[in-house]
N, C-alpha and C positions, 0 to 999 in steps of 0.2 A: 602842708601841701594839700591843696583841694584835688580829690578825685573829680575827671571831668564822667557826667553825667551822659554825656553826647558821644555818638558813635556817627562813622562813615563807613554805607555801605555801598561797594562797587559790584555792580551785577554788569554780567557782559551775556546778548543776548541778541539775536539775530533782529533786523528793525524788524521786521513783521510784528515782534512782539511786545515790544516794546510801551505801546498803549497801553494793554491790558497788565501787566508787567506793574503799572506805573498807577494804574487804576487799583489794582492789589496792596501798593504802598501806602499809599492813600489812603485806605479801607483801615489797613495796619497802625494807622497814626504815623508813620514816617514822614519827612518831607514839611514839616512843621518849623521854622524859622519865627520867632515872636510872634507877631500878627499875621503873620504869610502861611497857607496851605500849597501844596500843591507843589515845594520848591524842589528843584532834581537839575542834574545838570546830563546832558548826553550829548558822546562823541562818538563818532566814528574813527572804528581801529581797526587795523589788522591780524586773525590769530589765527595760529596753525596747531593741529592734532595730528592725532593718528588713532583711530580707534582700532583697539585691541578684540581679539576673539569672545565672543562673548558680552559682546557691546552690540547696541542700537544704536547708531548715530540717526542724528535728528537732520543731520548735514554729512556727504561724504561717505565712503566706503569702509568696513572692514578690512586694515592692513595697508592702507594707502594713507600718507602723508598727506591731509587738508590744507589749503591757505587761505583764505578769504576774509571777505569784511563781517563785522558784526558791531552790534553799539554797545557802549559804555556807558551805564546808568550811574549817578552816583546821588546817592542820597543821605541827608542828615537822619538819625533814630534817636530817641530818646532811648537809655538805660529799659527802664517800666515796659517799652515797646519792641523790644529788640526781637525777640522771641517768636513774638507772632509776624513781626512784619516778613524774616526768614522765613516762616513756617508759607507764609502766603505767595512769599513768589516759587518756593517749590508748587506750588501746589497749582501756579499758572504758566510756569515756566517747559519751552518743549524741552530743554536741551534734560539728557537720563542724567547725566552730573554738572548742572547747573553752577557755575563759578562764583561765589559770594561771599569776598572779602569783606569782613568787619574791622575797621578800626579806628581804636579808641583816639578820641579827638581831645586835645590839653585848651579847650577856648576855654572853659571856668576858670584854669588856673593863671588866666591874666588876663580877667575880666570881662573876655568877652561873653555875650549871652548868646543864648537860642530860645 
């Protein structure tokens, strides 16, 4: 069985920021599809919090339940890339615990490329 090489990462992140956000992955090498740069897919979703004592939210109150819109970034990484491409949108991202699921993608083990 072929380990796949490619990961999917879903950043969720207010649209304001999302340019730069996407500019950072970029920079990272994510977002790479064969001959294609720049590939990401973004939706609009709905998420709720509640920031706890001892929190900044970038959005909403201390102790109050939040609901609102924000985007959903999803992007391809290569394995080699994975690391920095993380490290970078911390590093552009306003939200103090930015949400960035990684997960591992099975396209090598049935042929497909990236």
């Amino acid at each position: 069985m072929n380990v796949s090489p490619f990961f999917k990462l879903e950043i969720f992140a207010p649209a304001e920021a999302v340019d730069e956000i996407l500019e950072a992955l970029h920079s990272a090498q994510a977002g790479i599809i064969g001959n294609y740069d720049h590939c990401s897919s973004i939706s609009q979703v709905e998420g709720s919090y509640r920031p706890l004592e001892g929190s900044t939210p970038a959005v909403g109150e201390v102790g109050k339940l939040y609901y609102g819109g924000e985007c959903k970034i999803e992007v391809n990484c290569r394995e080699e890339y994975l690391i920095a491409a993380i490290q970078a949108v911390r590093e552009v991202h306003p939200y103090e615990e930015p949400v960035i699921n990684v997960i591992l993608l099975a396209n090598a083990r049935y042929g497909a490329t990236m």
